[in-house]
N, C-alpha and C positions, 0 to 999 in steps of 0.2 A: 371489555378491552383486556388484551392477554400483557401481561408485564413482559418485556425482550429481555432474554438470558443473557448476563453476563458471561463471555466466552475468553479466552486467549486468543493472540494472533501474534506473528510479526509479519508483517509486510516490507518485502523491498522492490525497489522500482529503478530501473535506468536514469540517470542523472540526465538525462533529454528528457524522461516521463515525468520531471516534477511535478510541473505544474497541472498537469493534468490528473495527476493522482492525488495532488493535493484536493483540487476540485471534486474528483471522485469522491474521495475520502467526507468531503463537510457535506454532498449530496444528501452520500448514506448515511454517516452517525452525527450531525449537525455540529453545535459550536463544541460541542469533546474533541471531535478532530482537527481543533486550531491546534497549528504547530505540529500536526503531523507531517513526514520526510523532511525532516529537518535538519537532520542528522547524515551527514554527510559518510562516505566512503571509499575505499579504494583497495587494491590489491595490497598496499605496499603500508597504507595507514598515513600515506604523506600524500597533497593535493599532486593533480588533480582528481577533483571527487567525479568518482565515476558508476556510483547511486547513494540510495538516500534510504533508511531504514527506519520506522515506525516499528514498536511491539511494545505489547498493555494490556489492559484490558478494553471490550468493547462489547455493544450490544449487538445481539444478533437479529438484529432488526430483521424485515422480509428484503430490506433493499443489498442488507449484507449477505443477503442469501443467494443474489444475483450475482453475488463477483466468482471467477473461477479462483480453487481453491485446491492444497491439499489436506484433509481435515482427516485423523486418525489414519493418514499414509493413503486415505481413498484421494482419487480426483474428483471435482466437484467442476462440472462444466459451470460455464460462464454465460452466463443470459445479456450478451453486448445490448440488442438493441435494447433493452430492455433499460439498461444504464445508462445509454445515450441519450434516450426518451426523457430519464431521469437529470442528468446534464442540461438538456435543451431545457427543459421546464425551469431548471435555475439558472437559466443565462449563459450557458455555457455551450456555443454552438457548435461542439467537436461533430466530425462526420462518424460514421461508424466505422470504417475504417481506421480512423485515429483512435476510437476507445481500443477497438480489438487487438490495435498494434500496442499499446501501454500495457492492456492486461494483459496480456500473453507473453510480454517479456518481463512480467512483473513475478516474484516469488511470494507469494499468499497463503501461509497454514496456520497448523495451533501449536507448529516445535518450536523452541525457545530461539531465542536472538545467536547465542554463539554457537550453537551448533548449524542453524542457516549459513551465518556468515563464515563457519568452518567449509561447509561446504561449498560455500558458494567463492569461495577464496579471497573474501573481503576481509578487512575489519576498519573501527571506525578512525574518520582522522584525526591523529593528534599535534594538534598545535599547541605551543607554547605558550604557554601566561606569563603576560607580563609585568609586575607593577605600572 
Protein backbone atom coordinates (compact mmCIF):
# COMPACT_ATOMS: atom_id res chain seq x y z
CA UNK A 1 0.00 0.00 0.00
CA UNK A 2 1.66 3.36 -1.28
CA UNK A 3 1.46 6.11 1.72
CA UNK A 4 -0.66 9.66 -0.29
CA UNK A 5 1.70 12.55 -0.51
CA UNK A 6 1.03 15.40 1.35
CA UNK A 7 0.74 18.35 -1.26
CA UNK A 8 -0.57 22.16 -1.10
CA UNK A 9 -3.69 23.39 -2.61
CA UNK A 10 -6.21 26.15 -2.38
CA UNK A 11 -9.32 25.81 -3.84
CA UNK A 12 -12.09 28.19 -4.64
CA UNK A 13 -15.44 27.52 -5.71
CA UNK A 14 -18.72 29.83 -6.57
CA UNK A 15 -20.92 30.54 -3.60
CA UNK A 16 -23.88 28.52 -5.68
CA UNK A 17 -21.07 25.49 -5.81
CA UNK A 18 -20.82 25.02 -2.00
CA UNK A 19 -22.42 22.51 -1.41
CA UNK A 20 -21.38 20.44 -3.92
CA UNK A 21 -17.73 21.04 -3.37
CA UNK A 22 -18.08 20.62 -0.13
CA UNK A 23 -19.37 16.96 -0.85
CA UNK A 24 -16.56 16.68 -3.53
CA UNK A 25 -14.17 17.64 -1.23
CA UNK A 26 -15.14 14.65 1.95
CA UNK A 27 -15.55 12.10 -1.26
CA UNK A 28 -11.94 12.71 -2.03
CA UNK A 29 -9.99 13.45 1.29
CA UNK A 30 -12.74 11.91 3.88
CA UNK A 31 -13.28 13.50 7.43
CA UNK A 32 -9.80 16.20 6.90
CA UNK A 33 -12.15 17.92 4.64
CA UNK A 34 -14.89 18.70 7.28
CA UNK A 35 -15.17 22.40 7.29
CA UNK A 36 -13.69 22.86 4.02
CA UNK A 37 -15.35 26.32 1.85
CA UNK A 38 -16.23 27.58 4.66
CA UNK A 39 -14.70 30.63 4.40
CA UNK A 40 -16.55 32.91 2.71
CA UNK A 41 -15.76 35.73 0.03
CA UNK A 42 -16.38 38.63 -2.14
CA UNK A 43 -14.82 41.33 -4.29
CA UNK A 44 -15.24 44.02 -1.82
CA UNK A 45 -14.52 41.70 1.72
CA UNK A 46 -18.12 42.84 2.78
CA UNK A 47 -21.28 40.06 2.31
CA UNK A 48 -22.59 39.10 0.02
CA UNK A 49 -20.30 36.08 -0.13
CA UNK A 50 -19.92 35.39 -3.52
CA UNK A 51 -17.34 32.12 -3.05
CA UNK A 52 -15.92 30.24 -0.51
CA UNK A 53 -11.99 29.29 -0.21
CA UNK A 54 -10.45 26.22 1.25
CA UNK A 55 -6.16 26.11 1.27
CA UNK A 56 -3.91 23.56 3.47
CA UNK A 57 -2.47 20.84 3.19
CA UNK A 58 -4.03 17.62 1.73
CA UNK A 59 -3.29 14.11 0.35
CA UNK A 60 -2.90 13.42 -3.04
CA UNK A 61 -4.98 10.57 -2.97
CA UNK A 62 -5.83 8.79 -6.85
CA UNK A 63 -9.45 10.52 -6.21
CA UNK A 64 -7.41 14.04 -5.89
CA UNK A 65 -5.84 13.24 -8.91
CA UNK A 66 -9.33 13.18 -10.71
CA UNK A 67 -10.29 16.84 -10.06
CA UNK A 68 -9.07 19.56 -12.84
CA UNK A 69 -6.17 21.52 -11.61
CA UNK A 70 -3.49 23.94 -12.17
CA UNK A 71 -0.43 22.20 -10.57
CA UNK A 72 3.19 23.95 -11.30
CA UNK A 73 1.20 26.52 -13.77
CA UNK A 74 0.39 23.03 -16.05
CA UNK A 75 -3.42 22.33 -16.49
CA UNK A 76 -4.41 19.14 -15.11
CA UNK A 77 -7.72 17.89 -17.02
CA UNK A 78 -10.50 16.92 -14.79
CA UNK A 79 -11.88 13.07 -14.95
CA UNK A 80 -15.81 14.38 -14.16
CA UNK A 81 -17.42 11.16 -14.71
CA UNK A 82 -15.15 9.64 -12.88
CA UNK A 83 -15.98 12.12 -9.59
CA UNK A 84 -19.58 11.65 -10.16
CA UNK A 85 -19.17 7.86 -10.07
CA UNK A 86 -17.29 8.95 -6.89
CA UNK A 87 -20.42 11.33 -5.59
CA UNK A 88 -23.20 8.66 -6.55
CA UNK A 89 -21.41 5.86 -4.58
CA UNK A 90 -21.55 8.26 -1.46
CA UNK A 91 -24.99 9.48 -1.84
CA UNK A 92 -24.71 12.16 -3.50
CA UNK A 93 -26.77 12.03 -6.80
CA UNK A 94 -25.28 15.04 -8.68
CA UNK A 95 -25.75 14.42 -12.81
CA UNK A 96 -22.61 15.03 -14.68
CA UNK A 97 -23.46 17.97 -15.79
CA UNK A 98 -23.73 19.54 -12.37
CA UNK A 99 -20.15 18.04 -11.22
CA UNK A 100 -18.68 19.46 -14.60
CA UNK A 101 -20.41 22.81 -14.22
CA UNK A 102 -18.72 23.24 -10.15
CA UNK A 103 -15.41 22.08 -11.33
CA UNK A 104 -14.98 24.14 -14.05
CA UNK A 105 -15.93 27.22 -12.38
CA UNK A 106 -13.96 26.21 -9.59
CA UNK A 107 -10.05 27.56 -9.12
CA UNK A 108 -7.97 24.45 -8.09
CA UNK A 109 -3.79 24.70 -7.73
CA UNK A 110 -0.80 24.49 -5.37
CA UNK A 111 -0.31 28.90 -5.42
CA UNK A 112 -0.99 30.10 -2.09
CA UNK A 113 -4.32 31.72 -0.99
CA UNK A 114 -3.52 35.61 -1.43
CA UNK A 115 -2.10 35.56 -4.47
CA UNK A 116 -5.44 33.40 -5.96
CA UNK A 117 -7.57 35.70 -4.23
CA UNK A 118 -5.29 38.65 -5.81
CA UNK A 119 -6.16 37.44 -8.78
CA UNK A 120 -9.10 36.39 -8.77
CA UNK A 121 -10.25 39.77 -7.29
CA UNK A 122 -11.58 38.45 -3.97
CA UNK A 123 -10.74 38.59 -0.53
CA UNK A 124 -12.17 37.22 2.61
CA UNK A 125 -15.19 38.60 4.49
CA UNK A 126 -14.79 40.66 7.35
CA UNK A 127 -17.15 40.95 9.85
CA UNK A 128 -17.10 42.48 13.05
CA UNK A 129 -16.68 40.82 16.59
CA UNK A 130 -18.79 41.56 18.81
CA UNK A 131 -18.66 40.92 22.72
Amino acid sequence: MTTPVNVFRTLVCDAADQTIMQETALVTWGDPAIGMFTVGCSPTGALPITQYISTGIVDETPRAQQLPAVINGQPVAGQYAAIRANLVAAGYPYSLGQVRSALTASDISDVDPWTVMADLGIQPIQTPITP
